[in-house]
NUFIDO-669876 format. One record per residue (C-alpha): x, y, z. Coordinates in steps of 0.05 Angstrom, whole numbers, padded with zeros to 5 digits, always signed. Each point is the difference from the previous one (the first is absolute). Layout:
<nodes>
XYZ;...
</nodes>
This chain:
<nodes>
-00490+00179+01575;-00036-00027-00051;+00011-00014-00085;-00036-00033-00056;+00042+00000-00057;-00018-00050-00071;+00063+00023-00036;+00046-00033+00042;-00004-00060+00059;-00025+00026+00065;+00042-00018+00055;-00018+00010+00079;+00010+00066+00037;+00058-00001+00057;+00041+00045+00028;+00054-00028-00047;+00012+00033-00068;-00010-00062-00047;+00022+00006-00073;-00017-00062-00023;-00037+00032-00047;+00052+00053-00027;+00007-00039-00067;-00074+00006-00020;-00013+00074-00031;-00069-00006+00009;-00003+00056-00061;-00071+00024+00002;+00003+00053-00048;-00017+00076-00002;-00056+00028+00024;-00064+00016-00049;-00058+00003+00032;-00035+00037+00070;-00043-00023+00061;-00023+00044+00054;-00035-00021+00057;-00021+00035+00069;+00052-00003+00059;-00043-00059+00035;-00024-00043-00064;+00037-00064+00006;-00006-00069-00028;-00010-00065+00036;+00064-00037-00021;+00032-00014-00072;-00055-00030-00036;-00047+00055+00010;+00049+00047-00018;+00011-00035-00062;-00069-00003-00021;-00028+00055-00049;-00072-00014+00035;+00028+00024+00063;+00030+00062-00025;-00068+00016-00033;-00037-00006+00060;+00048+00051+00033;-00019+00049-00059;-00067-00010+00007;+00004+00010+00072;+00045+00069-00007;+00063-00028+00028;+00035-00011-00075;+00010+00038-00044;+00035-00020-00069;+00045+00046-00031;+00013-00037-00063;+00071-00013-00036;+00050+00063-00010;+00072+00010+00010;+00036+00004+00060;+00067+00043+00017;+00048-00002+00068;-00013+00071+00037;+00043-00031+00052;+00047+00043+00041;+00052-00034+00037;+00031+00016+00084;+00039+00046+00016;+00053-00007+00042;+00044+00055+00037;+00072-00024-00005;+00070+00021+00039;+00056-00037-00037;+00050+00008+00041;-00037-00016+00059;-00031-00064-00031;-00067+00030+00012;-00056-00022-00040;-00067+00023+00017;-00073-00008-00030;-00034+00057+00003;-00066-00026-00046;-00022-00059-00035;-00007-00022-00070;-00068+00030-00015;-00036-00060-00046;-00042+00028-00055;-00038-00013-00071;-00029+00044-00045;-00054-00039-00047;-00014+00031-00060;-00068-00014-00041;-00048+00028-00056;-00064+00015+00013;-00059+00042-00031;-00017+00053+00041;-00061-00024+00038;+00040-00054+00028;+00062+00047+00014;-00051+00044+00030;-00007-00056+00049;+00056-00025+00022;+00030+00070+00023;-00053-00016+00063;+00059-00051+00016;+00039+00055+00009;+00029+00005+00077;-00029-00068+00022;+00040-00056+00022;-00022-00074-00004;+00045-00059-00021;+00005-00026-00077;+00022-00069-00032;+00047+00009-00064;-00015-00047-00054;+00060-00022-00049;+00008-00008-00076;+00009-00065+00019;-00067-00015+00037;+00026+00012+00077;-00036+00034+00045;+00046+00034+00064;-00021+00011+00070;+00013-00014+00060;-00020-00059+00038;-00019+00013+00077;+00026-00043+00066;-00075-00030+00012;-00005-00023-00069;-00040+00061-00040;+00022+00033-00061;+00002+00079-00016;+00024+00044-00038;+00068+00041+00010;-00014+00051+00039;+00006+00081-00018;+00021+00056+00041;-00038+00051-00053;-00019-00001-00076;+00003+00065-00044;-00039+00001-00066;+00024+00047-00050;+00007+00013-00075;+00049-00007-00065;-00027+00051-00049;+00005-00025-00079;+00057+00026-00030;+00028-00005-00073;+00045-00043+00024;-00050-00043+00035;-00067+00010-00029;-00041-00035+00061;-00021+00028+00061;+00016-00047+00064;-00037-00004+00070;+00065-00011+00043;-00001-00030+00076;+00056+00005+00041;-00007-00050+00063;+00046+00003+00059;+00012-00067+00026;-00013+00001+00086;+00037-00060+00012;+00050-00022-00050;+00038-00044+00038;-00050-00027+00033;-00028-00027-00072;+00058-00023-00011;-00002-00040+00058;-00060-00025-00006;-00011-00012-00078;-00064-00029-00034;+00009-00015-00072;-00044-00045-00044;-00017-00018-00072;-00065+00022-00017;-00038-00024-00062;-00039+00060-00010;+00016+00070-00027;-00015+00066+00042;-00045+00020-00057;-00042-00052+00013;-00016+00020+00067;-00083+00029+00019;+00005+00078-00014;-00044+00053+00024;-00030+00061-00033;-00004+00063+00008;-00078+00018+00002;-00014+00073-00025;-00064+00045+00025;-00055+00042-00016;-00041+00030+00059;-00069+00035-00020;-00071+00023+00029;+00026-00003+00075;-00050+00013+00047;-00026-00019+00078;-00066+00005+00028;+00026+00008+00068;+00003-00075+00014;+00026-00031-00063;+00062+00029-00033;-00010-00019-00077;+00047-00001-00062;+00009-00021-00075;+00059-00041-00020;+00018-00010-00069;+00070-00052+00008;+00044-00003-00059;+00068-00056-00003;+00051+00056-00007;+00043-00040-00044;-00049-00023-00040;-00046+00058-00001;-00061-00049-00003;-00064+00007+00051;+00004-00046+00056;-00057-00040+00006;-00015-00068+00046;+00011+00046+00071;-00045-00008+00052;-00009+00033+00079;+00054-00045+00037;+00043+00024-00050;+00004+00067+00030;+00009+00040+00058;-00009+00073+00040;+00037+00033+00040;-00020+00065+00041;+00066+00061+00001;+00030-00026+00058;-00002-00076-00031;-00056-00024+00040;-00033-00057-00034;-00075+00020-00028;-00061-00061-00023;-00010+00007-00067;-00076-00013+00003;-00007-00021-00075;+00054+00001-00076;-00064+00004-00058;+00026-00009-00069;-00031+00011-00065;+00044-00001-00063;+00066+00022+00023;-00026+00042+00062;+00018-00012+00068;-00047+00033+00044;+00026+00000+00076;-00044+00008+00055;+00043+00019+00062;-00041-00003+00074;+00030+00072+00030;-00028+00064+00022;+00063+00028-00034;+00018+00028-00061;+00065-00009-00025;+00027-00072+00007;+00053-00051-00036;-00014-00052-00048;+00037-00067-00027;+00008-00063-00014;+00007-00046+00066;+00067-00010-00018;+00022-00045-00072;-00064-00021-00021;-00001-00068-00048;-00056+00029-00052;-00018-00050-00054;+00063-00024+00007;+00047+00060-00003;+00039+00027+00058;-00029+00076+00013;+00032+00057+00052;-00055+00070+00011;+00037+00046+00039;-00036+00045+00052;-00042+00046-00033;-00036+00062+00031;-00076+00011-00004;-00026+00066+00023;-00058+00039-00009;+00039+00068+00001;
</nodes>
């Protein structure tokens, strides 16, 4: 078993239960803001999970994803138990089921988004009004995030009542005990919001064509929040894909103005198109997802 914990003094792990502690609240504060991070990603110890620069090269390398500040709310369901008085029978039947649902407002590009979370699992770190960031600290010295047993992404529709429409995510915690167990909490001196952020890259496709060896196709690449051309891409920025996902050389990317012209090597004629996963472009974070090309 294993803890890092700033809030209060961190005392050795034995078998024995030691409450030294138990007059130290170690009050955090409530949850604000979101981190989600693949099942694997991990940090080397408590400095580097600390450290904004870390987190960013995470995002940058498609294993964080920031979620921003919203509001939190306990879906939690507690055990059951089946229970014979008279007999002094008491039985669990389940377990408390640990859940949050984190509610946020987003324009709809970005909601459009994040429903791809939807179903996937992963870990997160909860950041607190109070500058803490919560995870879970691992035996050999690593960091992660809590882990999840599923997320669902849904909606709150604006109402009269409540003019704003709300992106809600409902995570169900895998291991709850075992975070509580094992608890990583810091102070942080940087805000979620100032994490590295990727965008959405929007797509034009024109003037596809193949001459039997080359497999050819206009891009024009528009930053879907910002609805501006995207200019500054080059070849290693993208990639091909045959329909089966076999990886396909992209013989030559020409651009003039805001053009992309991609020259795939491939008898075929249909084929995939993207960016080579989050591509730093003049400085700016950028996601193209697979795109079909076809001369039919």
């Amino acid at each position: 078993m294993s803890k890092y914990v700033e809030s209060v003094a961190n005392n050795a792990n034995t078998s024995i239960v030691a409450t030294g502690g138990i007059d130290k609240q170690g009050l955090t504060g409530a949850y604000r803001g979101l981190i989600w991070t693949s099942s694997s990603f991990s940090f080397a110890g408590n400095t580097a999970a600390k450290d904004i620069t870390q987190h960013n090269t995470g995002v940058a390398a498609g294993n964080v994803i920031p979620l921003g500040k919203g509001k939190f709310s306990d879906q939690s369901t507690d055990a059951t138990f089946f229970e014979d008085a008279p007999l002094n029978i008491r039985l669990k039947q389940t377990d408390k089921i640990v859940s949050l649902q984190f509610d946020i407002a987003l324009n709809a590009c970005t909601e459009a988004e994040l429903q791809k979370m939807e179903g996937k699992t992963g870990r997160v770190f909860l950041v607190t009004d109070k500058n803490f960031i919560k995870g879970r600290k691992n035996d050999d010295g690593t960091v992660q995030g809590r882990p999840l047993s599923s997320i669902d992404v849904d909606r709150i529709e604006p109402t009269d009542d409540s003019p704003v429409a709300y992106a809600t995510i409902t995570m169900t915690f895998d291991d709850p005990k075992g975070d509580i167990r094992n608890p990583f909490e810091a102070l942080i001196d940087w805000d979620v919001e100032e994490m590295d952020q990727v965008f959405a890259v929007a797509q034009t496709v024109a003037n596809v064509s193949s001459n039997g060896a080359t497999l050819t196709a206009e891009f024009t690449l528009v930053d879907a929040l910002g609805n501006t051309n995207l200019t500054g891409g080059a070849q290693a920025d993208f990639k091909a894909d045959d329909e089966d996902g076999n990886s396909l050389t992209i013989a030559s990317v020409g651009v003039s103005s805001n053009t992309y012209t991609v020259n795939i090597t491939t008898a075929l004629t249909k084929a995939y198109v993207s960016f080579d996963g989050i591509r730093n472009i003049s400085g700016v974070l950028y996601y193209l997802s697979p795109t079909l090309i076809s001369t039919t």
